[in-house]
C-alpha positions, 0 to 999 in steps of 0.5 A: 098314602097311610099314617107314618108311624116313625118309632123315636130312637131316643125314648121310643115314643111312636110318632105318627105322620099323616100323609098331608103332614107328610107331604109338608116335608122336604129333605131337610127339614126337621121332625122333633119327638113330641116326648122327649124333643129329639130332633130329627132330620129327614134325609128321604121322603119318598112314596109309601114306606120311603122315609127316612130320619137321621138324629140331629148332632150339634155337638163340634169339636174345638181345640183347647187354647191351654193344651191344643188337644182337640175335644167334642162339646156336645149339646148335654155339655153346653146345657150343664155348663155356666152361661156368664158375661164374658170381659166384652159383655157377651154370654158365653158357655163355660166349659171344661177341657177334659185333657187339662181341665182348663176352664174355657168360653165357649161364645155359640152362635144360634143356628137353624130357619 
């Protein structure tokens, strides 16, 4: 099996996999761009030329305890919001609800391996 060259669909970079790094992945697993740290989910990893990689979301939607209007928190948002000391001690990320502008902490929980 020759090198995988895998085009990073947010920068471009060409990224490229040896068959032995190949054989490493399972579905599932994360590629992350060495240039702009785009992560990367492997759905398929097949023989020959059968990969295939899907964009990483960690956005989610919450609903505002001011409004009720339902909006999406996305990773660009959480990292320009304020990270303070909620009431109980917790760190929590400050976010603002684009229906009514309310101000509201957001306590994310760490996800991955």
């Amino acid at each position: 099996m020759a090198t995988l060259e895998i085009e990073c669909p947010t920068c471009g970079e060409l990224l490229e996999l040896s068959a032995e790094e190949r054989r490493e992945f399972e579905v599932g697993d994360l590629l992350v761009c060495s240039s702009c740290e785009t992560e990367m989910e492997i759905t398929v990893n097949g023989p020959g030329d059968e990969f295939e990689l899907a964009l990483v979301d960690y956005s989610q939607f919450v609903q505002c305890p001011s409004c009720g209007e339902d909006f999406e928190v996305s990773q660009d948002m959480l990292d320009s919001a304020p990270v303070i000391e909620s009431v109980d001690g917790v760190s929590v990320s400050v976010v603002e609800c684009p229906h009514c502008l309310a101000r509201i902490e957001l306590e994310l929980e760490e996800t991955g391996a």
